[in-house]
N, C-alpha and C positions, 0 to 999 in steps of 0.2 A: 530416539532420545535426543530430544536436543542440548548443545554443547552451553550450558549456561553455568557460570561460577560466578558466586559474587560474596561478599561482606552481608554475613549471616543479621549482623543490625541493619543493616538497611533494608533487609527484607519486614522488620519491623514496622518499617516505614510504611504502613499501606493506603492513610489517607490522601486522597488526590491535592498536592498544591500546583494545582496550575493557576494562572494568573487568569490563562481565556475562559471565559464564562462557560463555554463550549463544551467543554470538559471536564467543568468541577463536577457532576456526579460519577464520576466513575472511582472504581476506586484506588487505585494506583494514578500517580500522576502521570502526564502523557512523555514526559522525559522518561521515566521510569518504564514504560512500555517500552520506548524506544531501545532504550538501553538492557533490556533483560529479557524480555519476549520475543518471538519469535512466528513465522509464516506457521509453521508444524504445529508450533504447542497451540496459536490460537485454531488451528484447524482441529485438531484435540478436543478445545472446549466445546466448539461447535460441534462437534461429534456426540460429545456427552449430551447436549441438548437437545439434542433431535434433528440438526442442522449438519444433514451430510453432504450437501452439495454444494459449498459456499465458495471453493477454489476451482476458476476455471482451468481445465485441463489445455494451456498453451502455454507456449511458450513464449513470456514476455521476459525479456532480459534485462540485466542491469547491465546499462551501457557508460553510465558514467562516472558509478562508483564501485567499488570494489568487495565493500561488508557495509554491515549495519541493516536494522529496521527504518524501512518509511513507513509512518504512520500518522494518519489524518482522516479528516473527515472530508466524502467525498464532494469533487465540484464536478459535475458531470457535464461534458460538452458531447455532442452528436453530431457525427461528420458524414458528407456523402461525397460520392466521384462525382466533376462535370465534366462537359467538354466542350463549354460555351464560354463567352467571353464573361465576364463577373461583374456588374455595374456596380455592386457596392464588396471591394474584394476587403476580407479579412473583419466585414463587419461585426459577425457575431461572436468570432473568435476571441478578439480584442474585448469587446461586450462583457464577454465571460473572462474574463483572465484580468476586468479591471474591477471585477464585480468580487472577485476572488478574497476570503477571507483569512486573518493568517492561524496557519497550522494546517488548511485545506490541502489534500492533495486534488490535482485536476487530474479527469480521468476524460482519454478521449477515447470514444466510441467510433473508429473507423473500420470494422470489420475488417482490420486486418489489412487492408491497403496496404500494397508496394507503390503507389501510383505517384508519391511522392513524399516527401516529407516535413509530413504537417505539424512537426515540434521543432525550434534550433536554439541558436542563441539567443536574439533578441525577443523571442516569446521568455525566454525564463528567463531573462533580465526581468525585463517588467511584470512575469506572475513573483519573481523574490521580492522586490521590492512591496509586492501588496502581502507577505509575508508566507506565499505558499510554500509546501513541504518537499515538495516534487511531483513528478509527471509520470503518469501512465497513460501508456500508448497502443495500443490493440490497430498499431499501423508501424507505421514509418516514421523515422525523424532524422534531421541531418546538423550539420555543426558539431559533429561528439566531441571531438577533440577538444573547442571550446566550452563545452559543457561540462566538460570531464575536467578543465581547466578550474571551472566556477565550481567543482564539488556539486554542483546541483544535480539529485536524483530525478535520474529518468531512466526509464524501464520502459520498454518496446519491443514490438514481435522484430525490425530489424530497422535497417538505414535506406536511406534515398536521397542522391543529390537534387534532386526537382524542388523548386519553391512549390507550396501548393496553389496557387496563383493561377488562376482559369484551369485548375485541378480537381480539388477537392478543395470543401469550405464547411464549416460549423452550419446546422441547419436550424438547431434548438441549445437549450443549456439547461441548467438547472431541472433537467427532466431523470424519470429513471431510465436506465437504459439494461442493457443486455449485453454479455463479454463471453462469449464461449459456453452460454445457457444460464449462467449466473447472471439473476438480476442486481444492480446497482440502483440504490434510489439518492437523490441528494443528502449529504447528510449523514449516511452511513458508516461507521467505519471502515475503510481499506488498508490494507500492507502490502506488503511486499519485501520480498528478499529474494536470496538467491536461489529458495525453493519455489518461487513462485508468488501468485499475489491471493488474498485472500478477502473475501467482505464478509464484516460481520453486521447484521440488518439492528437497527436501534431496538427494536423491542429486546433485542437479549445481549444488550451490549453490557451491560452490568456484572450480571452472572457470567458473561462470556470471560471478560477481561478478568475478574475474582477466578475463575477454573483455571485460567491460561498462568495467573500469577502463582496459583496455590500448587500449579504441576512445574513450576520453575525451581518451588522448595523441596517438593516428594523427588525430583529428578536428580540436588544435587545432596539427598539421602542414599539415593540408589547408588552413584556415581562413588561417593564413597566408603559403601558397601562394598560393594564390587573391587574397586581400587585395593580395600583391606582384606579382599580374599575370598567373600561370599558369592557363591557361585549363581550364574544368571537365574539361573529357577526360583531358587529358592529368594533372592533378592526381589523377582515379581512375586512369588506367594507372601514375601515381608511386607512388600507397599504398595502392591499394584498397581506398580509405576513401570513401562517400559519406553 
């Protein structure tokens, strides 16, 4: 059951105003996601749909904020180990991250590498500025404490003081890629929180986000249900909502 309370009008609220083009079909706006949804509930909807495998089972952590939902659509970059010198170092990283749209979250595909750490500070200076949402990392990143300074979310399997510099480098971008068997295609939606991170694929991003929001209202039925005395059983045979 996730922990969601909110102002019963604004649950009225369900036409999308977002400004970005990106996002006007969905039906909740994307502040409103932000603010009321959740990793769980959208794994939920995805559940309902037919879409059981959409959270990879690792552990990426939020290293620089503490609560909340990131959510955006995804920017996909694809990283590999070297151990050569780099003739052109940081080319397609920078590529990607000036390419960056705003409200995208950037998703690196580095299977997990400790080899160094290929997110810091002055990469999320310049992906905020192109208006990105934050960073996911399936490696290593280093600078937290300034990161953590700038509020800017980034979520990663852990730390590494290494530049990635004759390291590891970006090989592709804007491709789909693969996170722990889950595929990410550009474009997608992605989350993340403290339960972990989740992608929801655009063909059923619609219906996904309408499930995720309509179990934000059955959750806080249940919540004070329960609170007023109704016992768990009988509360799931009331809404079958748990």
């Amino acid at each position: 059951m996730a922990n969601q309370i909110f102002n019963m009008n604004a649950f009225q609220e369900t036409k999308s105003t977002d400004t970005n083009p990106r996002y006007r079909g969905l039906p909740i706006s994307l502040n409103t996601m932000r603010e009321y949804l959740s990793v769980a509930l959208l794994c939920d909807a995805l559940d309902a749909v037919g879409f059981g495998f959409q959270s990879p089972r690792l552990q990426l952590a939020p290293l620089t904020v503490k609560s909340g939902l990131l959510i955006g659509r995804a920017k996909t970059t694809l990283w590999t180990e070297m151990a050569h010198v780099d003739q052109e170092p940081y080319k397609l990283e920078l590529a990607a991250i000036d390419s960056t749209q705003p409200d995208d979250v950037i998703v690196c595909a580095a299977s997990g590498s400790m080899r160094s750490g290929i997110w810091g500070e002055l990469l999320s200076s310049a992906a905020r500025n192109c208006g990105c949402a934050g960073v996911i990392v399936h490696g290593a990143v280093r600078d937290v404490e300034k990161m953590r300074a700038m509020n800017f979310p980034v979520f990663a399997s852990g730390k590494s003081p290494y530049d990635s510099r004759n390291r590891q480098r970006v090989v592709d971008y804007d491709v789909t890629l693969e996170i722990g068997g889950v595929r990410i295609a550009p474009g997608d939606l992605i989350a993340a929180d403290e339960d972990g991170i989740v992608v929801v694929p655009q063909s059923v991003e619609t219906q996904v986000v309408q499930l995720a929001w309509d179990k934000v209202h059955a959750e806080n039925q249940v919540r004070d249900a329960v609170i007023g005395g109704m016992s768990a059983t009988e509360a799931f045979d009331t809404f079958g909502v748990l």
